[in-house]
N, C-alpha and C positions, 0 to 999 in steps of 0.2 A: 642590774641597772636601775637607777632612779630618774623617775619623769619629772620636769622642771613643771611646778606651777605656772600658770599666767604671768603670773605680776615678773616672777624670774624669766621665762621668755620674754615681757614686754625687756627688760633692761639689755639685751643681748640686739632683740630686734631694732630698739630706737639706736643703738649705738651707733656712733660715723665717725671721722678723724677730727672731728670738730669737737663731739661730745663723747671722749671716752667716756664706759659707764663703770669707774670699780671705783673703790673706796680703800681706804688706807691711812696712813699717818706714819710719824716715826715717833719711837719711843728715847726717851734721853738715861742713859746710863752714866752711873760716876765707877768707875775702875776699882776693882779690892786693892786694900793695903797693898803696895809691895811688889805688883805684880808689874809681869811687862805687857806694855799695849797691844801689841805686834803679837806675843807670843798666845797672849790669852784670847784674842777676837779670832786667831785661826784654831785655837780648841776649842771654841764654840762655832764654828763652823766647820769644821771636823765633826763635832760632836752633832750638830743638826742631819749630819748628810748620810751616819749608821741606820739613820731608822729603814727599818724592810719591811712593817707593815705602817702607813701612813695612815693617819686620821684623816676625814671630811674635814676641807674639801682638797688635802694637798697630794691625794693621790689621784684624784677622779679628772676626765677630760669630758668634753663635750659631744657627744653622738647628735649625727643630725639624719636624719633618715629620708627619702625621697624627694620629701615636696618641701625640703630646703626648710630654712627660718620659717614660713609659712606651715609645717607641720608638728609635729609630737617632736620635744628633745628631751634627750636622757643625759646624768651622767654615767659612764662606764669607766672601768680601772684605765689606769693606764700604763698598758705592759711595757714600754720603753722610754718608761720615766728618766730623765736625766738633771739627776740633784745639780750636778755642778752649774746647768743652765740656768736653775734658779733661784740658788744660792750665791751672792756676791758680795766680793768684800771692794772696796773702794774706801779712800783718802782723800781729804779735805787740802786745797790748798793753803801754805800759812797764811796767816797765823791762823788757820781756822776757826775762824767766828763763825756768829751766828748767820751773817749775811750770808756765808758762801754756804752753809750750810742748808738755808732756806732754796737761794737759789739753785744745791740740788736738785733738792726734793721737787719745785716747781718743775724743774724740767723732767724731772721721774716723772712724775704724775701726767705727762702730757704725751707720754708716749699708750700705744695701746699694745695690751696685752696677745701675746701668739696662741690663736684660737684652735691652733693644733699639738697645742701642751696642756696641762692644769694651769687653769687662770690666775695664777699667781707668781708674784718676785717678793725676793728680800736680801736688802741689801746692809750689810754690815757698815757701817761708817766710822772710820777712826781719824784722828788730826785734831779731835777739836780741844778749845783750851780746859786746861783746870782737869785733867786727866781724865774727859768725858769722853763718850761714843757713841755713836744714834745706831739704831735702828728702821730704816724707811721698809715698810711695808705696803703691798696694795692686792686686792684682790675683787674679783669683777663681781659686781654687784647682785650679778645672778647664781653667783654661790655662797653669797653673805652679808647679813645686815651688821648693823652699828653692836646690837647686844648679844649675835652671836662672836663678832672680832673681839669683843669683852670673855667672852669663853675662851676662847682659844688663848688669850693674851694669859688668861688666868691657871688654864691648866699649861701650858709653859714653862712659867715663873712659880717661883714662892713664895712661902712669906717667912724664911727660915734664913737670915742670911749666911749661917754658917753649912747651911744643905748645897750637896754638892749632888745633882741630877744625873747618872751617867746613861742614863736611855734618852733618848734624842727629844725634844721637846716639839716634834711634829711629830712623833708616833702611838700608837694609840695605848701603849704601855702610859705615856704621857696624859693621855685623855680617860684613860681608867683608872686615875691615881685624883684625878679630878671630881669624878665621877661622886668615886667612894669616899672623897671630903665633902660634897655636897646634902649626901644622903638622899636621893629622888626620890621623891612620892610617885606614885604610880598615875597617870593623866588622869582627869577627873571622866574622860570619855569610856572609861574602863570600868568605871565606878557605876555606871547605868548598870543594873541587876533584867528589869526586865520591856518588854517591848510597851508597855503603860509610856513609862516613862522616855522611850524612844519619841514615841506618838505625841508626847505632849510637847517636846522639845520640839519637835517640827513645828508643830501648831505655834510655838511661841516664837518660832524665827520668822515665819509670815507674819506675825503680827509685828514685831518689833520692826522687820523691814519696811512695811507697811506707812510704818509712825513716822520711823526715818527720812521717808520718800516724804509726806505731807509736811514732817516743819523745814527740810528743806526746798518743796516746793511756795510754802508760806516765806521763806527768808528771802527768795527772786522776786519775789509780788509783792518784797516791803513789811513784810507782817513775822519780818525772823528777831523785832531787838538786836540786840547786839550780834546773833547770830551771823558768822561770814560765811560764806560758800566759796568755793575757786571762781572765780572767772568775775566773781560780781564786784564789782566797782573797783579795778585795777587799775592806778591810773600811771602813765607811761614815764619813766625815766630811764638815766644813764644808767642802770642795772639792769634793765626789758630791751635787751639788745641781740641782735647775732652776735654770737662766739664763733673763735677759730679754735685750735686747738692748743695754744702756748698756756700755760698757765702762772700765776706768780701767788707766792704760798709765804702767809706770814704767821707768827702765833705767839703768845704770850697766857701767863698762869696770872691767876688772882684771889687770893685767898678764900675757901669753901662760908667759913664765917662773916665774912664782910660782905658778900653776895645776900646771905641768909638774912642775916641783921637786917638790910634795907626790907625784904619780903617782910620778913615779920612785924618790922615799924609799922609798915603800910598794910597791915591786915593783909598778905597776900602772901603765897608760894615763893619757894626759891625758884621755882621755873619760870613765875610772873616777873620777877625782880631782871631774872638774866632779860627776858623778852624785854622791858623797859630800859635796861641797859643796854642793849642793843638797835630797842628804837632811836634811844638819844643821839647816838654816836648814828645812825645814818640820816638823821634829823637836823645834825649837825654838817655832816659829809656831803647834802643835796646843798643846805644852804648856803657852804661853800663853795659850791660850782655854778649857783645861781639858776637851781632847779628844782626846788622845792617843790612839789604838785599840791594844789590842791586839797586834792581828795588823799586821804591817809595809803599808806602801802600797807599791803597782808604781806603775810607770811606762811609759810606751810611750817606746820611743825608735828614732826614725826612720833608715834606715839607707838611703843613695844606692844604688840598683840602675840605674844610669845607661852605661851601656857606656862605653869609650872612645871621646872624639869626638863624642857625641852631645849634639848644643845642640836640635835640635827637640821631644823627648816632654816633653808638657805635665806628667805624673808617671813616676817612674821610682824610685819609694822603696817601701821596704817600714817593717817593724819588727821588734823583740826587745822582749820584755816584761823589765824589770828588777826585781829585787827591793832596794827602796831601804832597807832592815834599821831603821827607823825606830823600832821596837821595841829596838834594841840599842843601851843607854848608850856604850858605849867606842866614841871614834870610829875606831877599829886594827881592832877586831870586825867594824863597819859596813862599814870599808872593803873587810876582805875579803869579805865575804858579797855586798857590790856587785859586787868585782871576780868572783869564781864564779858569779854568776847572768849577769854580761854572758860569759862564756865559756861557759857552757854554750847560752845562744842563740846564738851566733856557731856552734857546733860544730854545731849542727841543722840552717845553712845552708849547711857549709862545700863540701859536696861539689855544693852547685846551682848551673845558670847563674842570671844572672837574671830568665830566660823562669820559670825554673823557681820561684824564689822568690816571683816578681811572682805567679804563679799560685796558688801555697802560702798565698802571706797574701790574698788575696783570697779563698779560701776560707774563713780565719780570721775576716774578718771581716764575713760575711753574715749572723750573729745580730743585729750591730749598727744593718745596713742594716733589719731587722723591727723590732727593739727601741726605733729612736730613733722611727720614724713614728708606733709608738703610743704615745710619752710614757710609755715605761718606760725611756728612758738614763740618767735620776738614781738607778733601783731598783736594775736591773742593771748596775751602768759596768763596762766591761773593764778600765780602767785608773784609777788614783787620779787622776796628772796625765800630761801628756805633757812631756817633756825632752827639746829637737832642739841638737844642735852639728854646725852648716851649715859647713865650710872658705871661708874667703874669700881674698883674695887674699894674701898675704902681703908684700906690698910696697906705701909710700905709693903713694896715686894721686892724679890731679886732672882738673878740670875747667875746663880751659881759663884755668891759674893759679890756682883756688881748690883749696885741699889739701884731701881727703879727711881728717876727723876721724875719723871712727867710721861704723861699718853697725849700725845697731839696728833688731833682727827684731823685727815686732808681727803676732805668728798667730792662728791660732783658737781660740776658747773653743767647746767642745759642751753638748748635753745630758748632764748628769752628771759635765762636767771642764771647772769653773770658774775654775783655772787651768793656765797656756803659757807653760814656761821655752825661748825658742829663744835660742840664742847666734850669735855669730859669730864666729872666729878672722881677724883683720883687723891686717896688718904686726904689731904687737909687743905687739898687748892682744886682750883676748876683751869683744868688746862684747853684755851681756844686755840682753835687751828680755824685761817681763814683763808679761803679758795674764791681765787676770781683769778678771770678772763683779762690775760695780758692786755691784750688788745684793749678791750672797753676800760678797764678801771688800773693802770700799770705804776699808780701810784696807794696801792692797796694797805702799805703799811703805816698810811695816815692815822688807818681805821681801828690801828691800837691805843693813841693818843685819843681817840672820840671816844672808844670803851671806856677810859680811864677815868674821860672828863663829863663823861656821862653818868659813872655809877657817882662823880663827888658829887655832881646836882641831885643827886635822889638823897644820899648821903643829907646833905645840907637841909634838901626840903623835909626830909626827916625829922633832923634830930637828929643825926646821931653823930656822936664825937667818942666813938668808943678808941682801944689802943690799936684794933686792926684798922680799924677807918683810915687813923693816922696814915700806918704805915703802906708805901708805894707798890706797885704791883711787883710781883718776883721777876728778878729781873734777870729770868733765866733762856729763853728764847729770844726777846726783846727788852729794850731797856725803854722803858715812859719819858722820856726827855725832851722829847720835840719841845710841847709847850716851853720850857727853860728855855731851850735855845731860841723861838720867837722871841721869848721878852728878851732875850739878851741882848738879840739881834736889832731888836726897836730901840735900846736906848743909843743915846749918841756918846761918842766915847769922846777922853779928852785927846788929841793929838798933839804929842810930843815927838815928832819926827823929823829930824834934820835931813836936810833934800841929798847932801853929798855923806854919806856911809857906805861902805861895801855892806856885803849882805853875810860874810864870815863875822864882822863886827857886831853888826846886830843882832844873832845869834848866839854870841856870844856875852854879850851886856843887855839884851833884852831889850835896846832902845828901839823903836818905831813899832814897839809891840802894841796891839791896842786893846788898854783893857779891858776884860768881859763887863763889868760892872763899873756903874758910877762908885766914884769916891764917896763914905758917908756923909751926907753933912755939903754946904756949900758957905763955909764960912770966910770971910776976905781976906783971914790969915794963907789958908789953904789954896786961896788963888793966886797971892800974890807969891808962895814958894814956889807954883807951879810955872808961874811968870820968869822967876828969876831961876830956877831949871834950864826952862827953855833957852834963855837968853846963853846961857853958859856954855848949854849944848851946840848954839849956834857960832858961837866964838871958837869953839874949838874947831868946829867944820871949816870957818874960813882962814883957820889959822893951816887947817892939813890942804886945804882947796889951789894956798899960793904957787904958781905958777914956778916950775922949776929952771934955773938958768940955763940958757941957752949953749947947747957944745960949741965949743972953738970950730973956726975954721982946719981942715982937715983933721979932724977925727969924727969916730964913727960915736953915736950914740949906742948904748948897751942895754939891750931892752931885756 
């Protein structure tokens, strides 16, 4: 048996039907040459359901021992594992787009996991267009972070597209084939020779703990610069709300280089860049519903405290709180204010291991562990929203000849953070997945149109006019079109519609259609064709309009 750290029991304890706590996404597949849909998604779940010894965490269940959630939990095997239950294959209805595909997944994700199985599902998805098929995954959070689901996903998959896998890709045949591509170095904890160096190591985590406590007790009394802490100066919007438990799940890809590009113009990080694009577009989102605050939102953003080599700890992430400048128009201003609050929390951790870090935010966040049980996380939220950028692989994979499309993350919603921006850097795009609270925000897929028109504004305040700049986001989850359709929608179109047409007629000659676009040009030749159009179309209507004669006395009309 293995005993769950803290941070893993706090995500098991905070959970309720409001807040399930697992993590997940689905993966976008394109089908090999030649094959059949149908026959190939059931050999790969055939092929998932042979494995007899399972890797962490798809064979382990949850032991709880006397004094309830309140005591020690373990994972232990679980002797009457039943693959069928949590391997599933399901069918999109037609024409299966993306829509019905999304609204899967939302609904997946809002369901909670059976705490008397291994805390995981996966579910095969076939119907969708262009000969694609998802994969929706999830698994509870207290047996896996954002960059071990990155392992798992990777020892899986390949990057061989003519490799054909025949040991189950959840077995540990699968994870030791992983293993020995990676080449582990041995933990660096292993590498301490003698007790000098034990000794000093302790000495230097009281101190570095020490330091940590003072600039973030200097950052609550004004004296941290840019420095943010949780809880400090959060100010209340439509995202710091109570959640139920429905969720609504959108996502869209946007090229790795066009992300970077802007980082780099602006002297900053591709992680600063996404933060900035992400502040714009809910900068935009508030001041569309006429709730801009004041005072700027943070952000929590999640940081791998993962050692080298380390594929088993179920979490191993901490955080930095971000100051998203949401309050500041020029998006040059924002960016720096983003990039100085992400440096000044990097510099509060720089000098920790991650024994040391892992312990620091743990401490951090024990108001929250009080706060949320008594349905005060909507009052008090530490954070506005949370913003994760997970590393994925950077080269195509496959599965057994089907190509890896995209990795779209779909996280948790809490009490009091309604929405979860998690990305993924995957081969040559960043694939976002974004989770919010049916209830509070059920118009969520606005929020890909504000990414898009946010990264142009940084874009523009740049400089830069490179060919990815140009080109629109991939328009493979989602298609960026809204804006188009506003302006369509705003101009006034010309109306040529005669009042008496059946509607087969129209249909069929396209008259009373109304066009998306002005005509180019508004010259008086062009009015006056449009004039004499009309007038033509109007004569023929009254000519079909004349009244028909009237039947003789005793006969029957024939209708």
């Amino acid at each position: 048996m293995k005993k769950l750290s803290l941070i893993d029991s706090a995500f098991l304890m905070l959970e309720s039907r409001e807040t399930p706590m697992h993590v997940g996404g689905f993966n976008l597949f394109t089908l090999p040459e030649g094959v059949n849909e149908q026959e190939f998604l059931h050999g790969l779940a055939a092929n998932m359901r042979t494995a007899e010894v399972l890797q962490p965490p798809f064979g382990d269940k949850l032991k709880v021992g006397r004094l309830g959630m309140l005591g020690p939990l373990y994972w232990e095997p679980d002797t009457s594992l039943d693959l069928e239950y949590h391997i599933r294959h399901s069918a999109l209805p037609k024409p299966g787009r993306f829509r019905e595909l999304f609204a899967l997944v939302s609904r997946l994700h809002g369901t909670l996991l059976d705490r008397n199985r291994p805390l995981w599902e996966m579910h095969l998805i076939e119907g969708l267009q262009d000969r694609q098929f998802a994969v929706y995954s999830k698994f509870h959070h207290a047996a896996i972070d954002g960059v071990r689901s990155i392992h798992l996903t990777q020892s899986m998959y390949s990057e061989d597209p003519n490799q054909r896998i025949l040991h189950s890709p959840l077995s540990m045949a699968a994870r030791d084939r992983y293993v020995e591509a990676l080449q582990i170095a041995p933990p660096a904890d292993e590498q301490l020779r003698n007790v000098a160096e034990r000794l000093k190591a302790t000495f230097d985590t009281s101190a570095n703990l020490l330091g940590a406590v003072r600039q973030y007790a200097g950052a609550w009394m004004g004296r941290g610069g840019p420095l943010v802490v949780p809880w400090m100066d959060v100010p209340k919007s439509t995202i710091n709300t109570k959640v139920d438990g429905a969720r609504r799940f959108v996502a869209q890809s946007w090229p790795f280089a066009r992300i970077r590009a802007v980082g780099k113009a602006l002297d900053g990080t591709f992680n600063d860049a996404v933060l900035a694009m992400c502040a714009g577009a809910l900068r935009t989102f508030l001041q569309n519903h006429g709730e801009l605050p004041a005072h700027s939102l943070k952000s929590m953003v999640p940081v791998s405290l993962r050692k080298p080599g380390d594929l088993d700890s179920s979490n191993a992430v901490g955080a930095i709180s971000a100051d998203l400048a949401t309050n500041i128009k020029d998006p040059i201003q924002r960016f720096r204010a983003i990039k100085a609050s992400m440096e000044a929390g990097k510099a509060m951790f720089q000098d920790m291991t991650p024994d040391e870090a892992s312990l620091f935010l743990q401490l951090l966040q024990l108001p929250g562990l009080l706060l949320i049980p008594l349905g005060l996380g909507d009052r008090f939220p530490p954070y506005s929203t949370v913003i994760s950028n997970v590393p994925g692989p950077r080269q195509p994979m496959y599965w057994n000849g089907a190509r890896l499309e995209g990795i779209y993350p779909a996280s948790i919603v809490t009490e009091g953070i309604a929405l979860n921006i998690t990305l993924v850097t995957y081969d040559q795009q960043v694939d976002f997945g974004i989770m919010a609270c049916r209830r509070t925000l059920p118009q969520v897929q606005r929020f890909i149109d504000y990414l898009e028109e946010s990264l142009v504004e940084l874009e523009e305040a740049a400089g830069i006019r490179s060919p990815e700049a140009a080109k629109p986001a991939k328009a493979r989850p989602a298609k960026v079109k809204a804006a188009a359709r506003a302006k369509a929608k705003a101009r006034v179109p010309v109306k040529v519609q005669p009042k008496i047409r059946s509607a087969a007629a129209k249909r069929k000659t396209g008259a009373g259609a109304k066009p998306k676009t002005k005509p180019p040009g508004d010259s008086a030749a062009r009015v006056k064709s449009t004039a004499k159009a009309t007038a033509k179309v109007k004569t023929k209507a009254k000519a079909k309009a004349k009244p028909k004669a009237k039947p003789k006395a005793g006969t029957r009309s024939r209708r």
